[in-house]
NUGU-392616 format. One record per atom (N, C-alpha, C): residue in one letter; x, y, z. Coordinates in Angstrom, 2 decimals, always signed. Each point is the difference from the previous one (the first is absolute). Layout:
N
R	A	X	Y	Z
...
***
This chain:
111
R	X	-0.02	+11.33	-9.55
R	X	-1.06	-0.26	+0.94
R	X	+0.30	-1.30	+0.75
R	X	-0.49	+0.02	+0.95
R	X	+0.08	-1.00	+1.26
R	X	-0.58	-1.49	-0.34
R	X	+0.24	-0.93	+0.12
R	X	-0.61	-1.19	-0.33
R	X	-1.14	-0.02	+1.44
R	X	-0.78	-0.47	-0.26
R	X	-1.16	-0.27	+0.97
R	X	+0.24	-1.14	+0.71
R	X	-0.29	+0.23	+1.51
R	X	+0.66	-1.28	+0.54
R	X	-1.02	-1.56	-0.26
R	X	-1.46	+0.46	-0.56
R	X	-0.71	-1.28	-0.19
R	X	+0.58	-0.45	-1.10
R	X	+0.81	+0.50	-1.11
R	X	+0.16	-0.52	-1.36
R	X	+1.46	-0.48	+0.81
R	X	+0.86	+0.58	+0.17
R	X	+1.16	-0.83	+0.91
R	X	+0.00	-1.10	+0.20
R	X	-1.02	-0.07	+0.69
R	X	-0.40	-1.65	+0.67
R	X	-0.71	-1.21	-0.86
R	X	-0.64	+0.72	-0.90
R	X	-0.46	-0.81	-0.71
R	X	+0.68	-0.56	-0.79
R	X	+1.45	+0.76	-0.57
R	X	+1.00	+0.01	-0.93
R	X	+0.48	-1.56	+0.47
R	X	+0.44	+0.35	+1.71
R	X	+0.92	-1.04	+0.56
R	X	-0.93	-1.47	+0.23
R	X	-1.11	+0.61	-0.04
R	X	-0.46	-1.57	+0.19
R	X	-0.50	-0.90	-1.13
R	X	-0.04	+0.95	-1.50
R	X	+0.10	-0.65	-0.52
R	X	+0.90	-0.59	-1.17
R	X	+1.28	+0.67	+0.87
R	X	+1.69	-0.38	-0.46
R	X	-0.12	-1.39	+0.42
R	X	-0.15	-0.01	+1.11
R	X	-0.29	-1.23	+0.62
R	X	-0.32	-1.06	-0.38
R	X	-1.47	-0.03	-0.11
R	X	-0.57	-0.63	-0.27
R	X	-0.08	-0.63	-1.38
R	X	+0.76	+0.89	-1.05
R	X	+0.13	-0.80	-1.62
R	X	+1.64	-0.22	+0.54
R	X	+0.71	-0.15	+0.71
R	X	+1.60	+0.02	+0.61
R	X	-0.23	-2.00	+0.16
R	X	-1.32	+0.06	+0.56
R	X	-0.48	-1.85	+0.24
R	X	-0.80	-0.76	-0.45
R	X	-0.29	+0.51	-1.59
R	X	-0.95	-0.62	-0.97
R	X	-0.81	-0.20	+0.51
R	X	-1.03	+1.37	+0.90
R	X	-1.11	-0.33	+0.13
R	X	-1.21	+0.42	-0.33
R	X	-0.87	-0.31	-0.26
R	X	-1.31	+0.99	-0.21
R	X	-0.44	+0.54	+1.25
R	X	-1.05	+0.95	-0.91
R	X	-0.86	+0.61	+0.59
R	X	-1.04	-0.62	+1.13
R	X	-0.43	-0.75	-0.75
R	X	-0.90	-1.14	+0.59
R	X	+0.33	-0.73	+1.73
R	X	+1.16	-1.07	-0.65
R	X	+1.17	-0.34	+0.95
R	X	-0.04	+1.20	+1.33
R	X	+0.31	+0.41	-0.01
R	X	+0.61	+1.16	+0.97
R	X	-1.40	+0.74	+0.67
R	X	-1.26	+0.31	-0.62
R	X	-1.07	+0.44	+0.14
R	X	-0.56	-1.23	+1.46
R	X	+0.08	-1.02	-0.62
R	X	-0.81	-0.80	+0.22
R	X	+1.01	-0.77	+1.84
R	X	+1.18	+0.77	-0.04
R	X	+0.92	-0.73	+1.05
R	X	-0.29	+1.07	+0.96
R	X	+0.04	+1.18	-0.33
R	X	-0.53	+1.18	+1.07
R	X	-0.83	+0.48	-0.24
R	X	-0.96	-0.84	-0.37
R	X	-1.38	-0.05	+0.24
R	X	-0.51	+1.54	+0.09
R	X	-0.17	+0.12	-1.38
R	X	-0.54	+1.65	-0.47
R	X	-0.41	-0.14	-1.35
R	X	-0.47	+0.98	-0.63
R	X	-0.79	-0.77	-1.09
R	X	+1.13	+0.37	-1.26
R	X	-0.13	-0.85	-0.75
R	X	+1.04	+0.24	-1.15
R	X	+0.14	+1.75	-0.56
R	X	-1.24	+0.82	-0.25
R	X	-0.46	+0.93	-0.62
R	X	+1.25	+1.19	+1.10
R	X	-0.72	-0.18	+1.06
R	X	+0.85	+1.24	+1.32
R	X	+0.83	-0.43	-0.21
R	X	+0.91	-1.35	-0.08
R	X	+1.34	-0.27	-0.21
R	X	+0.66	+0.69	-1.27
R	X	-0.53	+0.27	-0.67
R	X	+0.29	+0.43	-1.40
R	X	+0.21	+1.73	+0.13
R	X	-1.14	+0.44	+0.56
R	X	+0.03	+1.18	+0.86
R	X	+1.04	+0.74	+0.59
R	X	+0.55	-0.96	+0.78
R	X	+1.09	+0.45	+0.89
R	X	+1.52	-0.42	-0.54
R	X	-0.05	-0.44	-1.11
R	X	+1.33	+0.12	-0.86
R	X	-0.33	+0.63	-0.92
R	X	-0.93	+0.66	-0.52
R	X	-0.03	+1.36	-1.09
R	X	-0.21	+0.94	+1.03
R	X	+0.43	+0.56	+1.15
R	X	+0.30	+0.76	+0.52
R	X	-1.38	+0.88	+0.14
R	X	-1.50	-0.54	-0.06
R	X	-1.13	+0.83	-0.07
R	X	-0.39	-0.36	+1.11
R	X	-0.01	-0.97	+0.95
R	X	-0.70	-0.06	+1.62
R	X	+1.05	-0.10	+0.77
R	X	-0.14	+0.89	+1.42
R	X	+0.94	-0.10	+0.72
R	X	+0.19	-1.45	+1.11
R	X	+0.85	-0.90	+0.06
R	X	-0.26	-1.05	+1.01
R	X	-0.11	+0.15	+1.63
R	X	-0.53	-0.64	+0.53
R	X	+0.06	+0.30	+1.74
R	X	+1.02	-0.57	+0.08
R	X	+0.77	+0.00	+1.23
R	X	+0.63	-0.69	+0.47
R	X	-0.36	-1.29	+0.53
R	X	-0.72	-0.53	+0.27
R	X	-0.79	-1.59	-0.08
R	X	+0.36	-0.41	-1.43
R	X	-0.73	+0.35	-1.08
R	X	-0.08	-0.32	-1.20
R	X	+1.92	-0.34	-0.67
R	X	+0.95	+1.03	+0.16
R	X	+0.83	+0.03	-0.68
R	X	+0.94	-0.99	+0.93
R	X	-0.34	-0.36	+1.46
R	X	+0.76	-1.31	+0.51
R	X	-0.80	-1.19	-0.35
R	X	-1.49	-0.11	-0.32
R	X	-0.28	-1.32	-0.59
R	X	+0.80	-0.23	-1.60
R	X	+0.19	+1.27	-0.79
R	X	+0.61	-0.40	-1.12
R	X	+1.20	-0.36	+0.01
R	X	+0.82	+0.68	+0.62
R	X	+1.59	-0.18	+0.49
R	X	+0.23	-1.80	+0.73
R	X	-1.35	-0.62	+0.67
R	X	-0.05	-1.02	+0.08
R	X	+0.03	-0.84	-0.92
R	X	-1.32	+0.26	-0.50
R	X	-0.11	-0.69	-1.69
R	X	+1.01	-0.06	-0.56
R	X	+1.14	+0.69	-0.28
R	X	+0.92	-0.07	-0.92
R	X	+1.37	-0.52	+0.83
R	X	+0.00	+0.10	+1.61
R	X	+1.29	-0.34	+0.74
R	X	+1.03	+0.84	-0.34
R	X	-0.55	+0.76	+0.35
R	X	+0.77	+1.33	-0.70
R	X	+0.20	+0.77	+1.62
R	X	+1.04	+0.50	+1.07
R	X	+0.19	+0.82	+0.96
R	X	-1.28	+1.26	-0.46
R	X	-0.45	+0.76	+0.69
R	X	-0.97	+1.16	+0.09
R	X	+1.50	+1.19	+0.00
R	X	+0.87	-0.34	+0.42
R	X	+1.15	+1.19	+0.30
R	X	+1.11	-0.25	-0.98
R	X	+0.19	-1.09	-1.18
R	X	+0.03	+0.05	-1.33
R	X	-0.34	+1.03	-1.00
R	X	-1.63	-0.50	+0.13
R	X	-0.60	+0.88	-0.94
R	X	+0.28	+1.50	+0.32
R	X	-0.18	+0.34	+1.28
R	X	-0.27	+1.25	+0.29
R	X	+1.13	+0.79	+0.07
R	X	+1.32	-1.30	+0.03
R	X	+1.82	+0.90	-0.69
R	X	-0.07	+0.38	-1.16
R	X	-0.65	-0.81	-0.59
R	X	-0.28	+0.04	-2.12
R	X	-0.57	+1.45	+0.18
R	X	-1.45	+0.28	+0.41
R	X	-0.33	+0.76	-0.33
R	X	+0.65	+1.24	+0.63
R	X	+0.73	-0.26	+1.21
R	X	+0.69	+1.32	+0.48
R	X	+1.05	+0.30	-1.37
R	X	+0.55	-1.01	-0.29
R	X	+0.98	+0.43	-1.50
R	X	-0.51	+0.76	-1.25
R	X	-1.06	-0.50	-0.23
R	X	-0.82	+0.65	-0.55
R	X	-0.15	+0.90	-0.48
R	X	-0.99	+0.73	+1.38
R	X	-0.18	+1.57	+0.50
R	X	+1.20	+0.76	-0.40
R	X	+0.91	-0.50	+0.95
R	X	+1.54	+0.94	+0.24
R	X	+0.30	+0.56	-1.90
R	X	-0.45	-1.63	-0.68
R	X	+0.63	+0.36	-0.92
R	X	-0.70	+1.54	-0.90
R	X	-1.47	+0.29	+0.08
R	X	-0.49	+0.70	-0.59
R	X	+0.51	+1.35	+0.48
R	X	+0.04	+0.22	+1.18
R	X	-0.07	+1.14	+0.85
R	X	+0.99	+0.69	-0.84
R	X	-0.41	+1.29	-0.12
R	X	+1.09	+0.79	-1.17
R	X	+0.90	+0.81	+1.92
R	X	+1.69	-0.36	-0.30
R	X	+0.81	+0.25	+0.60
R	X	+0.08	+1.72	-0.34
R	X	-0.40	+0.67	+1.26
R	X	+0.60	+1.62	+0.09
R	X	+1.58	+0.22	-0.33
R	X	+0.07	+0.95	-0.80
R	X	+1.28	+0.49	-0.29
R	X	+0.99	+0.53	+1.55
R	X	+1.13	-0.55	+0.09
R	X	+0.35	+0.44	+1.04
R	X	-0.46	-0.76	+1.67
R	X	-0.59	-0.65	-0.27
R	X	-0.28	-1.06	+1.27
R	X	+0.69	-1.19	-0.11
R	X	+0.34	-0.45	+1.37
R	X	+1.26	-1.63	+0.24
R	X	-0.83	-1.02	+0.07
R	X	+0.25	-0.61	-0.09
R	X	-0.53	-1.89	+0.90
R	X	+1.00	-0.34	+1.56
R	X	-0.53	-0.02	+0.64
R	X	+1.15	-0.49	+1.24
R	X	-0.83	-1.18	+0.04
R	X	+0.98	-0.80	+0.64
R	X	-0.45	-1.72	+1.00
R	X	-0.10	+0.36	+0.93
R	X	-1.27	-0.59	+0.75
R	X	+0.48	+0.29	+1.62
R	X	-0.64	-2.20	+0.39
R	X	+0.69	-0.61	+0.44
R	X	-0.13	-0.83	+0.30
R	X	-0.46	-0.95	-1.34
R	X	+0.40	-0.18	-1.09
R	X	-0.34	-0.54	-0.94
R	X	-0.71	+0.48	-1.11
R	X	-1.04	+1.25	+0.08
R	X	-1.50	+0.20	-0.23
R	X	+0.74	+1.65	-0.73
R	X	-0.28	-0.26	-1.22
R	X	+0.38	+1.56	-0.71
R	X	-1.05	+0.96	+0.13
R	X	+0.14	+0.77	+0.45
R	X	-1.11	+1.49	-0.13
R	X	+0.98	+1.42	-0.97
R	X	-0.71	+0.41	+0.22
R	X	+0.29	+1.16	-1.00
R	X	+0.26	+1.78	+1.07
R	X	+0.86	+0.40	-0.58
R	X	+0.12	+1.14	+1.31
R	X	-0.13	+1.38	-1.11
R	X	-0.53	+0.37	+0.44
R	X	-0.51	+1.63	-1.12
R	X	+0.92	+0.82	+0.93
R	X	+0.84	+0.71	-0.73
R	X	+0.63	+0.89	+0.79
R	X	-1.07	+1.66	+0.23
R	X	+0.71	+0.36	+1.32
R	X	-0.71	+1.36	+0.61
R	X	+0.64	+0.87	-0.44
R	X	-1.36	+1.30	-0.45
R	X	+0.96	+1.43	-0.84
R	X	+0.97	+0.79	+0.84
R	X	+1.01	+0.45	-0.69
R	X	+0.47	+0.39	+1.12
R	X	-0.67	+1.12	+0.47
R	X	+0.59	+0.65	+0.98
R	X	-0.14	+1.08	+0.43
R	X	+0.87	+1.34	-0.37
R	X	-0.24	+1.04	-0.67
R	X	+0.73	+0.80	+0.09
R	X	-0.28	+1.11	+0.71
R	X	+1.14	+0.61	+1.43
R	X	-0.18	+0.96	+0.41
R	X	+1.17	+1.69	-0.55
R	X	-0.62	+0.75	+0.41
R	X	+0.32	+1.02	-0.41
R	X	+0.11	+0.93	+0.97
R	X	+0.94	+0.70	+0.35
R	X	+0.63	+1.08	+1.07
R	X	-0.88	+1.21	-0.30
R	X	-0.99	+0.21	+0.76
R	X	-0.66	+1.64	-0.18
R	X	+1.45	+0.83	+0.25
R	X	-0.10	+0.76	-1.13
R	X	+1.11	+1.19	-0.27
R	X	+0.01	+1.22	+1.02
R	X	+0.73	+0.81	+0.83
R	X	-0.23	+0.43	+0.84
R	X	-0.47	+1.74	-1.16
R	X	-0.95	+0.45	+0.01
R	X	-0.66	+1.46	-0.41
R	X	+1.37	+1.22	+0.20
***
């Protein structure tokens, strides 16, 4: 099963955030949100706005496009890989290519 992208995020921010010996508190109180929702949104049970998860990314001086590589790693990592599908690069950025069935045609037999 798929990791949920609110628990993702919560994961990464609060890699983070014990990454700089900090509390809960600390960090609550710098992006100014209440300790409790902060707690929230690293057990992966409230989803953050986007306001909210750049005041935390502040709080901690942490890039917003950091976190959100972490959690792209993440994801990727859960995603159960189809049998028979590639990864190509196209400009840096791996996607995944599912191959198309083929086609088989068949010569109507002349009667």
């Amino acid at each position: 099963m798929a990791v949920l992208l609110r628990e993702a995020i919560g994961d990464s921010l609060r890699r983070v955030r014990t990454a700089q010996s900090r509390t809960l508190r600390e960090v609550s109180s710098s992006a100014r949100v209440s300790l409790g929702y902060l707690s929230e949104v690293e057990r992966g049970r409230k989803e953050a706005s986007s306001e909210l998860l750049a005041a935390i990314c502040d709080a901690l001086a942490v890039p917003l496009s950091d976190v959100l590589g972490d959690v792209r790693q993440s994801v990727a990592a859960s995603e159960r890989v189809v049998p028979g599908t590639t990864v190509e690069v196209l400009a840096g950025v791996p996607r995944m290519v599912i191959p198309q069935p083929a086609v088989v045609r068949v010569a109507a037999r002349a009667a």
